[in-house]
C-alpha positions as CSV (number, residue, x, y, z in Angstrom):
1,X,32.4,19.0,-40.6
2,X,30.0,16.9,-38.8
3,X,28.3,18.1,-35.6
4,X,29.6,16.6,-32.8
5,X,27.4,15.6,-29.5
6,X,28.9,16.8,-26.0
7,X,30.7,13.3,-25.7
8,X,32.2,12.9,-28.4
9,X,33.4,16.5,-28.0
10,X,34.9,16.3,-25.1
11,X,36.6,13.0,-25.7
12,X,38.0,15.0,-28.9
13,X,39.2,17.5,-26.5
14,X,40.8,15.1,-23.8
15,X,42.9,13.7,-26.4
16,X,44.0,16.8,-27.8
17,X,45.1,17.6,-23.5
18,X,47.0,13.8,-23.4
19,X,49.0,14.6,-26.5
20,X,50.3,18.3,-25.9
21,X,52.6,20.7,-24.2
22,X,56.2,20.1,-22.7
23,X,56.7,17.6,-19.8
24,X,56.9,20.5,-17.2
25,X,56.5,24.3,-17.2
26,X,57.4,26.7,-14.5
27,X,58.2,30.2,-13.2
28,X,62.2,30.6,-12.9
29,X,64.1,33.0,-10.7
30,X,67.3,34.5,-11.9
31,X,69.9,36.5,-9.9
32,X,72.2,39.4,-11.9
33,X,75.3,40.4,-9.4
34,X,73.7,38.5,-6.8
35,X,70.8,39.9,-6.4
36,X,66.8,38.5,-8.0
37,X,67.0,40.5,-11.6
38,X,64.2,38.9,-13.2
39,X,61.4,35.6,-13.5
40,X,60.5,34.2,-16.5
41,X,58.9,30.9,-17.7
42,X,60.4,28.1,-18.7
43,X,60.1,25.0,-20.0
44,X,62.0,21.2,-18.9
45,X,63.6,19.6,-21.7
46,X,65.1,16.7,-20.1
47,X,67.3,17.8,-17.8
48,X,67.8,21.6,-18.8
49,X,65.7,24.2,-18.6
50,X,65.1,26.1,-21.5
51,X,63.6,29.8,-22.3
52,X,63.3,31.6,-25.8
53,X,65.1,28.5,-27.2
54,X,68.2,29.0,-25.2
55,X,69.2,26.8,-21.9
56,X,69.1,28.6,-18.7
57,X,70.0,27.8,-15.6
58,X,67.3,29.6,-13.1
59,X,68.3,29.8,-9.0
60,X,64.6,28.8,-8.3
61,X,61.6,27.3,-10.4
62,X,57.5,27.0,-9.5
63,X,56.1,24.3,-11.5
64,X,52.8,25.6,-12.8
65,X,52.6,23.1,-16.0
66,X,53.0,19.4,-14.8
67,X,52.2,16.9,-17.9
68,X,52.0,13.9,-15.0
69,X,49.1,16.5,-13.6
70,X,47.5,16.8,-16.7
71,X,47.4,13.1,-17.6
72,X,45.7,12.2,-14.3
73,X,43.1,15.2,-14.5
74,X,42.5,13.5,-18.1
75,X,42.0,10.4,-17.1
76,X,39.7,11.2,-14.4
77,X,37.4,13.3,-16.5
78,X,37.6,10.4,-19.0
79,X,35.9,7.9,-16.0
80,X,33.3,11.1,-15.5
81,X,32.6,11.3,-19.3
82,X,32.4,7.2,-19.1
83,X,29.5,7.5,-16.8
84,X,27.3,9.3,-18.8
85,X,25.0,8.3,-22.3
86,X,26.8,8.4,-25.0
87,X,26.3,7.6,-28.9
88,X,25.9,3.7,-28.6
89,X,23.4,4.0,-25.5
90,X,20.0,3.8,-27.3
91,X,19.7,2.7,-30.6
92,X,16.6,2.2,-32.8
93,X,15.6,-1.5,-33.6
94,X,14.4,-2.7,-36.7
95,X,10.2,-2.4,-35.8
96,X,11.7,1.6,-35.1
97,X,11.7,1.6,-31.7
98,X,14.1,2.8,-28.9
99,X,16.2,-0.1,-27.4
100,X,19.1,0.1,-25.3
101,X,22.5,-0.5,-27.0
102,X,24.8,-1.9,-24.3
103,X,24.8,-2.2,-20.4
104,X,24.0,0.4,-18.1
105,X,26.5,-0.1,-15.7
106,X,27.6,3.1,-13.6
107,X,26.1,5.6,-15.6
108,X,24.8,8.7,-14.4
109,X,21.3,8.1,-13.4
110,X,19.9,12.1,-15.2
111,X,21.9,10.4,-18.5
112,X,20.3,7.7,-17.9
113,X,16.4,8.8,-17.5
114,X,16.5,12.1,-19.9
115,X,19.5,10.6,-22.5
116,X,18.8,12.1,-26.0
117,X,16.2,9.7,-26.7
118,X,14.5,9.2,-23.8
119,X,11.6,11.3,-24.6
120,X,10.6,8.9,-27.7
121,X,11.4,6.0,-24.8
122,X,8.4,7.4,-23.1
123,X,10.3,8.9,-20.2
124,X,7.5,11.7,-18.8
125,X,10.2,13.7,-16.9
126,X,12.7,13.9,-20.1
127,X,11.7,17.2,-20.8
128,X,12.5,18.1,-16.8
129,X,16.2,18.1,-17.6
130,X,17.2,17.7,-21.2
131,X,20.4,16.2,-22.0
132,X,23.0,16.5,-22.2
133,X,23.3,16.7,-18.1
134,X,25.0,19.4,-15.8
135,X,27.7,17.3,-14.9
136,X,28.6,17.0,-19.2
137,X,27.9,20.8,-19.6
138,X,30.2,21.9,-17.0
139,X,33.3,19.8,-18.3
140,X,32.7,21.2,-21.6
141,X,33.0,24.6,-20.2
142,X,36.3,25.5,-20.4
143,X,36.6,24.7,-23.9
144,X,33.7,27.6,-24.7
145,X,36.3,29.0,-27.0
146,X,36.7,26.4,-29.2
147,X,35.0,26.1,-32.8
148,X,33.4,23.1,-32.2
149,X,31.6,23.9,-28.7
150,X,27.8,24.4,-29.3
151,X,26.0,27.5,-27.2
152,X,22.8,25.1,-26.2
153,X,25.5,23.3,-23.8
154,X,26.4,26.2,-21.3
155,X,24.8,25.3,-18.2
């Protein structure tokens, strides 16, 4: 498999987060003889809870999985990621040197000055604060577990 770059990573990653898990998951409360016997989690299917594979009707549920959450949360960290150099910010032009590929836009402006590139752009301070920036490094964090998360990006 090819290596990916921090963006592309955690674009992988934010699709992976839009596409899974149940609508709603939450802590249920359940009485025996009228009185609280147990919690458990459950999941929304529709309009039923379910748990184990069987439909249960709990006295009491915490949400602590909201889809609607976790489709916002994407698509705010998708706006982050957007701000910052990716792939088709520098290219190299025919003569071999360093051009940039599209509009700069609201990037983020250490992206921007120390991108991948930037050294062979004759940026001095690119070696100050090597890309990929703090900001990238931290929302790949969380997925530290994951096969495809490089060591050289922990902040």
């Amino acid at each position: 498999m090819a290596e990916l770059d921090i963006a592309a990573f955690l674009r992988a990653r934010l699709d992976e987060q839009e596409i899974a898990g149940p609508g709603e998951v939450a802590w249920a409360s359940f009485l025996r003889h009228g009185m609280l016997a147990y919690t458990s989690v459950v999941s929304r299917n529709g309009d039923m809870w379910v748990a184990n594979g069987q439909v249960v009707e709990p006295v009491g549920t915490t949400v602590i999985f909201d889809q609607a959450f976790v489709l916002a949360d994407v698509a705010a960290k998708r706006q982050i990621l957007h701000e910052h150099l990716d792939d088709g910010m520098w290219k190299h032009a025919e003569d071999g040197s360093l051009v940039r590929a599209g509009p700069l836009g609201d990037r983020c402006s250490s992206c921007l000055d120390d991108g991948p590139l930037a050294a062979e752009a004759g940026n001095e301070f690119a070696e100050m604060r090597p890309y990929p920036c703090r900001t990238l490094r931290l929302l790949a964090l969380p997925y530290a577990g994951h096969p495809d998360y490089r060591e050289e990006w922990k902040p």
